[in-house]
C-alpha positions as CSV (number, residue, x, y, z in Angstrom):
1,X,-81.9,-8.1,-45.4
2,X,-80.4,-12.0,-45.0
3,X,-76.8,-11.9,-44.0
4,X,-74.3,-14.7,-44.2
5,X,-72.2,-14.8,-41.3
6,X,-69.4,-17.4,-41.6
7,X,-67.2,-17.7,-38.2
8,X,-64.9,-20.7,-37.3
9,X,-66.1,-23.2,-40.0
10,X,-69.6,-22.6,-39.3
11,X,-72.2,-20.5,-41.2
12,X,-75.4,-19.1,-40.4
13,X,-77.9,-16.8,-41.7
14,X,-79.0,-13.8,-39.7
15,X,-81.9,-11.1,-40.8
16,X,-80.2,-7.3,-40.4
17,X,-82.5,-4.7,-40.6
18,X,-81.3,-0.8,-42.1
19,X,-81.6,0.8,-38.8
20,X,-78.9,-1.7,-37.2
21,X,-75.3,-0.7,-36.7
22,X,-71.8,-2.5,-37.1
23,X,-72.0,-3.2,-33.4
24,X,-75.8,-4.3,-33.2
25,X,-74.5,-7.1,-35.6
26,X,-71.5,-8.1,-33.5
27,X,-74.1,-8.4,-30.5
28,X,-75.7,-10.4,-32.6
29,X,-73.0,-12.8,-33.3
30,X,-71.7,-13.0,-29.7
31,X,-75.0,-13.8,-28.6
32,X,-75.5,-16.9,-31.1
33,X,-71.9,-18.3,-31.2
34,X,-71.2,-17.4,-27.9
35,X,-68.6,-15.8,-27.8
36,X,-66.7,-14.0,-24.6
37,X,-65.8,-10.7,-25.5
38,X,-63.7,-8.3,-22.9
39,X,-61.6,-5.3,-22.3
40,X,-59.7,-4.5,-19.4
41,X,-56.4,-2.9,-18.6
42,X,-54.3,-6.0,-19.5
43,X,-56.0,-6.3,-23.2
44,X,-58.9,-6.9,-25.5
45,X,-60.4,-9.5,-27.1
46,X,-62.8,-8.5,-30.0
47,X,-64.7,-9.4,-33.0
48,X,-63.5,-8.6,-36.6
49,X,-65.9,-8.3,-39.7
50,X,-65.4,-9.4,-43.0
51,X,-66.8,-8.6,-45.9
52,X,-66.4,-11.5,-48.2
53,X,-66.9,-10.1,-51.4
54,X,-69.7,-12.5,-52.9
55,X,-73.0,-11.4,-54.8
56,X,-75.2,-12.3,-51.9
57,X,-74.4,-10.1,-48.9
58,X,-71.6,-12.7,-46.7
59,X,-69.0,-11.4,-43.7
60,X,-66.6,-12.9,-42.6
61,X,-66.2,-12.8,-38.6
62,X,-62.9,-13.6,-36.6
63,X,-62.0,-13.6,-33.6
64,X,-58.9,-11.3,-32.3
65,X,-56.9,-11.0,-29.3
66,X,-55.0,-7.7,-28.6
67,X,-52.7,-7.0,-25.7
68,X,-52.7,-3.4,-23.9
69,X,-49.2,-2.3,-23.0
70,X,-48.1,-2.6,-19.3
71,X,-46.7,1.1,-19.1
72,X,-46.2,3.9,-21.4
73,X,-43.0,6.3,-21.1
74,X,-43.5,9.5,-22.1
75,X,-40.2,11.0,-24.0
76,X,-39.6,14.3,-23.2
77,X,-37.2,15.2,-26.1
78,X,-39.3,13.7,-28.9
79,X,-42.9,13.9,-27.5
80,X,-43.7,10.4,-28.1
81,X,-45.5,8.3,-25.7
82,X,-43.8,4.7,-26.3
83,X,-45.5,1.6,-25.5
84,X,-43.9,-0.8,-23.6
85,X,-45.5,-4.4,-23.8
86,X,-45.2,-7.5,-21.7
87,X,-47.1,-9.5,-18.8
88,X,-48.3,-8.0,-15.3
89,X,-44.8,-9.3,-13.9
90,X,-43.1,-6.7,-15.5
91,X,-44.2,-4.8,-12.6
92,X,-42.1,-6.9,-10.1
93,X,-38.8,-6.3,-12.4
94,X,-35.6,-3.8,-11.9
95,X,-35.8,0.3,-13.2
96,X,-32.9,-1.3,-15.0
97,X,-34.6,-3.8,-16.9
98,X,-37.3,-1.3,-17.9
99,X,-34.5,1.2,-18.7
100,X,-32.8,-1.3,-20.9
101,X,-36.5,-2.0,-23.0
102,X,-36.7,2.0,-23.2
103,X,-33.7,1.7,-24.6
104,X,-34.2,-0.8,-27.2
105,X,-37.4,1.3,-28.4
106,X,-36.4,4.8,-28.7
107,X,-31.9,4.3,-29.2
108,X,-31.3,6.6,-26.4
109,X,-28.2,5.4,-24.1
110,X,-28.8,4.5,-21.1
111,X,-26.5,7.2,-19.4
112,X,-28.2,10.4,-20.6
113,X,-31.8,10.0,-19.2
114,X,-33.7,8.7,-16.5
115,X,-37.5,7.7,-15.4
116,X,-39.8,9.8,-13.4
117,X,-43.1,8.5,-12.1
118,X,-46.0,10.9,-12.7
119,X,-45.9,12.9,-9.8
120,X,-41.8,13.8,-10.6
121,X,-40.2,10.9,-8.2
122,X,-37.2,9.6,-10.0
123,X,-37.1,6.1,-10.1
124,X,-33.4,4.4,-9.4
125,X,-32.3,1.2,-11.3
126,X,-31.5,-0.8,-8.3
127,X,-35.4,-0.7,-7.2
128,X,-38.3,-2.2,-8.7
129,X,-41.2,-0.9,-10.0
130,X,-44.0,-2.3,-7.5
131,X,-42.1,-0.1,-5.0
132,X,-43.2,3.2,-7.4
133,X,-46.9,1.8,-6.9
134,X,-47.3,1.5,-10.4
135,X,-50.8,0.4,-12.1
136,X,-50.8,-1.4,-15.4
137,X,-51.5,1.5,-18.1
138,X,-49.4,3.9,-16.2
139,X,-47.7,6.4,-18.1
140,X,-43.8,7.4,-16.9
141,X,-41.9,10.4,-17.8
142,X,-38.0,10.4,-19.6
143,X,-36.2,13.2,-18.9
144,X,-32.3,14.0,-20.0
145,X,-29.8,15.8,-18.7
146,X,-30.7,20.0,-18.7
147,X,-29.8,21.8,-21.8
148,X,-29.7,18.4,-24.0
149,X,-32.9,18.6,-26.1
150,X,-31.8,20.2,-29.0
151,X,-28.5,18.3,-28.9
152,X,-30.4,14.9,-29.0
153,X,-32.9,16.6,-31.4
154,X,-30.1,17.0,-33.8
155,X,-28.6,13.4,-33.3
156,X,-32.4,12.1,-34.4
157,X,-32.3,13.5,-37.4
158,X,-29.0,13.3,-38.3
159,X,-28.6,17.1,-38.1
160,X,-24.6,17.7,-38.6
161,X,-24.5,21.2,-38.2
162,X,-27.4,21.1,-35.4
163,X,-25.0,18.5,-32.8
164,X,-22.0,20.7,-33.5
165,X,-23.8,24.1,-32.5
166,X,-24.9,22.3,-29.1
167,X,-21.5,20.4,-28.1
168,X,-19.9,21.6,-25.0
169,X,-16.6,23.7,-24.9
170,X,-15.8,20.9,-21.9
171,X,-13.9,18.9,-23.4
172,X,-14.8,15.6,-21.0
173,X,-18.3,16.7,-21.6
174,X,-17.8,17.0,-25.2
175,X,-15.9,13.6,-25.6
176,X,-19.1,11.8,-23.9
177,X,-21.4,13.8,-26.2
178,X,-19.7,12.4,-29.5
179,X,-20.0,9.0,-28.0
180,X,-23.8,9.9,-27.2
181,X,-24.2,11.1,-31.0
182,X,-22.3,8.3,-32.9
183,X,-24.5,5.7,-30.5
184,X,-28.1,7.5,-31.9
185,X,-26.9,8.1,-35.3
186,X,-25.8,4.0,-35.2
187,X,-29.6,3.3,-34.0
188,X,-31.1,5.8,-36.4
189,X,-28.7,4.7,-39.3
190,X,-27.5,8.4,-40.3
191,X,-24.4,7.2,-42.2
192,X,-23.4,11.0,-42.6
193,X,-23.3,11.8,-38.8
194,X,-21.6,8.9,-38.1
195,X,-19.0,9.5,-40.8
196,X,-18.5,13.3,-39.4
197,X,-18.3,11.6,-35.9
198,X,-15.3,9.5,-36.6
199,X,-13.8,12.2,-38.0
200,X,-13.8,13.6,-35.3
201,X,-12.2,11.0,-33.1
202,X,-15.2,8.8,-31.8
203,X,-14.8,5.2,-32.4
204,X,-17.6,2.9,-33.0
205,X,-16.2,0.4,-30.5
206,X,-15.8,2.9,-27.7
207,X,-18.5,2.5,-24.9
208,X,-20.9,5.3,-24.7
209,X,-19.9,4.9,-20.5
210,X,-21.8,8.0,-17.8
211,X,-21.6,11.4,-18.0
212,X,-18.5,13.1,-16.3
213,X,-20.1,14.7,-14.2
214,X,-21.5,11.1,-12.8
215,X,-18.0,9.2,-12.8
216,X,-18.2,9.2,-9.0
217,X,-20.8,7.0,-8.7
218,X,-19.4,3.5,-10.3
219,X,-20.8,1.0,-8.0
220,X,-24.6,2.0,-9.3
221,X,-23.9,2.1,-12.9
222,X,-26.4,0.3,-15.4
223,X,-24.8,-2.4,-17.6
224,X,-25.8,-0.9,-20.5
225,X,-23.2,1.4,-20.6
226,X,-20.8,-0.7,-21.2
227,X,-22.6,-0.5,-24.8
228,X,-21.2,0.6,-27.8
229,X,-22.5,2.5,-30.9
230,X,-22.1,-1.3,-33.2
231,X,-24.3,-2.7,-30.7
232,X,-26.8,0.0,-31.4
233,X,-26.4,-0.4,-34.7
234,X,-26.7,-4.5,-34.9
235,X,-30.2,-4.2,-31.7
236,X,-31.9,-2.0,-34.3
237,X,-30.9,-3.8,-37.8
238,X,-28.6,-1.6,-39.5
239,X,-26.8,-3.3,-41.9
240,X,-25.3,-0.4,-44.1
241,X,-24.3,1.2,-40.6
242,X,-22.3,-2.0,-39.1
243,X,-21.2,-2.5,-42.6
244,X,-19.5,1.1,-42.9
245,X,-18.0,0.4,-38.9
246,X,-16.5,-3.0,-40.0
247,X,-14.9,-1.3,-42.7
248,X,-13.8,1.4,-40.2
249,X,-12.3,-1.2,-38.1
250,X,-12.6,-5.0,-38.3
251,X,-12.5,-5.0,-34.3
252,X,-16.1,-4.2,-34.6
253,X,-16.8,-7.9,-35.1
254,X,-15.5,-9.3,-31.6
255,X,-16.5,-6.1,-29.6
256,X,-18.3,-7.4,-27.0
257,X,-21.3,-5.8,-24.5
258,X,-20.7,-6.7,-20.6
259,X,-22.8,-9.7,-21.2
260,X,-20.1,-10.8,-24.2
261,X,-22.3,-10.5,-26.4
262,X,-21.0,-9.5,-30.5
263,X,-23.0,-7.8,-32.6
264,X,-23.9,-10.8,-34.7
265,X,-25.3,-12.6,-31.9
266,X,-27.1,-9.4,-31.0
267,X,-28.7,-9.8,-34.6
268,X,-29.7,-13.4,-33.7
269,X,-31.0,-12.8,-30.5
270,X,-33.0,-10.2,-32.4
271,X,-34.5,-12.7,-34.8
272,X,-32.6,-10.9,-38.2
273,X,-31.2,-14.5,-39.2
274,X,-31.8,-13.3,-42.9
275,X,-29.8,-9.9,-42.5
276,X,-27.5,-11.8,-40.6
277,X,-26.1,-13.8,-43.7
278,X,-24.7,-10.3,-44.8
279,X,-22.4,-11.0,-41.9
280,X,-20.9,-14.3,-43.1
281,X,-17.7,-12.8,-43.1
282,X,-17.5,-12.6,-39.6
283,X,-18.0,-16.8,-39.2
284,X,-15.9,-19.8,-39.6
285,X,-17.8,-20.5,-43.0
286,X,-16.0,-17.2,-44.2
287,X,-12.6,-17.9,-44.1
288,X,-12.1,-17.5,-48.0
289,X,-12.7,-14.6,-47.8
290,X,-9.8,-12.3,-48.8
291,X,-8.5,-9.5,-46.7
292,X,-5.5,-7.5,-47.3
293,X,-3.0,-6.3,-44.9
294,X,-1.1,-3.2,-46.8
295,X,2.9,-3.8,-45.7
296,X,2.8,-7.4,-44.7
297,X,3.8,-9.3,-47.9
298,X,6.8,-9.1,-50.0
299,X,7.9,-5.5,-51.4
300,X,5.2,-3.5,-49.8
301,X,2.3,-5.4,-51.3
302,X,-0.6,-7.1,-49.5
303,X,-1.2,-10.3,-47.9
304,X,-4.0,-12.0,-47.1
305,X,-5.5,-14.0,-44.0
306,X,-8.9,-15.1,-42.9
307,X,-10.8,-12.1,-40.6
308,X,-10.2,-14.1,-37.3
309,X,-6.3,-13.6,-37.9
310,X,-6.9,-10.0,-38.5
311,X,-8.6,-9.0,-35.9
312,X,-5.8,-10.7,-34.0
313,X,-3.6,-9.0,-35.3
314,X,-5.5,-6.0,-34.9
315,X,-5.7,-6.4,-31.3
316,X,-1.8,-6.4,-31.1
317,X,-1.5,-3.3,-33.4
318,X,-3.9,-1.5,-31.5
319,X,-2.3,-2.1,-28.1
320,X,1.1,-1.5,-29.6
321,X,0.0,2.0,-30.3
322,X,-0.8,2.7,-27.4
323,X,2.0,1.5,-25.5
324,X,3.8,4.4,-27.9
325,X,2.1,7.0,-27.1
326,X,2.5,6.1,-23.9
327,X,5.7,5.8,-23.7
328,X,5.9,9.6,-25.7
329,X,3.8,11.4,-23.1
330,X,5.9,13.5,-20.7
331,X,7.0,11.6,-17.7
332,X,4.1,13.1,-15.1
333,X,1.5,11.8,-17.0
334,X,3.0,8.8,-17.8
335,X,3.2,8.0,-14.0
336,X,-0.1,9.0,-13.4
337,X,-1.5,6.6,-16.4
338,X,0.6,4.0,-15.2
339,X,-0.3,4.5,-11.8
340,X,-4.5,4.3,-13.6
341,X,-4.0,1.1,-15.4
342,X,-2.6,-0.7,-12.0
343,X,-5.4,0.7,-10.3
């Protein structure tokens, strides 16, 4: 049997006999066009065939490239192995930096898990990997904080009555774990957890910060903690999500990561320039847009201003609250939250 074989432009005939397999034929081709074929740990580079669909028998060969993930990172609560891509240099970089690419792939914050090596060794942010004797292709372990499975299980899949069940009767504890869920159910997009979460006094500006039990150790804490669930929300493209927090609060627009960073330029950075023109409100080409202040104009009826004025006055609102309740607290801990903010 005659076979056309077209490949870069150029097209040949080759006689295939029944007995020959797919790969005797790519053999074939890399022989006569000579092509170099490998595999190692880094990536492939292969042959693809064709079949181009014409009476006599013609294929169609091209040639592909695929690159092999540096290290894998097996998670613990989902039983996923996720790939983590990149050059051999990735090796020479920070736990952190890996941490933060970990995080960027599966939505968990940075605060409630940490990397193991195979044989158990926890790895710390401030090191880097070479010093874990890593090989390319090496597969590491996430692993949360005891007891938190299910809980994280629940904020996956958006499980109401599942995250309630396994919230803590400490109420520090319990504080940090509705930041935890609100951030996941942000990544994930689970409008109805994070409706029931804001109920329920988490804010979507609020960083997701370190567990309680962990506030003693500042000076080692990642930067990603600093996050917020609307930056979780904008890193994994969802728009109904940040639109349902802006409507919560319009201080969702100018909150900031530690590297000042606002959602919208989170969705640049990301490449979502076309989902990004949902958020024209949030720019200087938006400033038409009408948005009404309840108890601001004349009889108790609305004014209006551009966003940028409202978020300013916002700011001042939100601070002036504060200030009250401050000021309403009994006098010890008044003195002991003054005493806080000056330190």
């Amino acid at each position: 049997m005659k076979v056309f074989v077209a490949f870069e432009g150029l097209c040949e005939s080759f006689d295939i006999f029944p007995e020959d397999t797919v790969k005797d034929v790519k053999l074939m081709i890399k022989d006569y066009f000579h092509v170099p074929l490998s595999e190692d740990k880094q990536g492939r580079r292969y042959l693809e065939l064709i079949y181009a669909g014409a009476k006599c028998l013609s294929v169609e060969v091209s040639f592909q490239e695929e690159d092999k993930p540096v290290l894998y990172v097996y998670n613990t609560v989902t039983h996923e192995k996720v790939p983590i891509m990149g050059k051999i240099y990735l090796l020479s970089a920070k736990v952190s930096q890996l941490k933060t690419m970990v995080t960027l792939k599966c939505g968990f914050p940075n605060s409630i898990y940490c990397l193991r090596t195979p044989e158990g060794r926890e790895m710390y942010d401030c090191n880097i990997l070479s010093d874990y004797q890593l090989d390319i292709g090496t597969s590491l372990h996430l692993d949360v904080w005891d007891g938190w499975k299910e809980f994280l299980t629940g904020c996956l899949l958006g499980n109401k009555h599942k995250v309630q069940h396994y919230l803590s009767k400490e109420k520090p504890v319990v504080n940090y774990q509705k930041r935890v869920a609100l951030y996941l159910a942000a990544f994930c997009g689970h409008l109805q957890l994070s409706a029931w979460l804001l109920k329920q006094g988490a804010r979507p500006t609020e960083a997701v910060g370190v567990h309680p039990y962990r506030e003693w150790c500042q000076d080692s804490r990642h930067p990603d903690v600093a996050k917020c669930p609307v930056h979780a929300a904008a890193e994994a493209g969802q728009l109904m999500m940040l639109k349902a927090f802006v409507n919560y609060s319009i201080l969702c627009l100018e909150c900031q990561t530690s590297a000042g960073q606002t959602p919208l330029q989170l969705l640049t950075l990301l490449r979502l320039r076309r989902k990004g023109r949902l958020w024209h409100y949030a720019t200087d080409d938006a400033k038409h847009l009408p948005w009404e202040f309840p108890g601001f104009g004349r009889g108790g009826e609305g004014s209006r201003c551009n966003p940028r004025l409202y978020v300013l006055l916002e700011k001042a609102m939100t601070a002036a609250r504060s200030e009250l309740r401050l000021l309403d607290s009994p006098r010890g801990n008044r003195d002991e939250t003054l005493f806080a903010k000056v330190v």
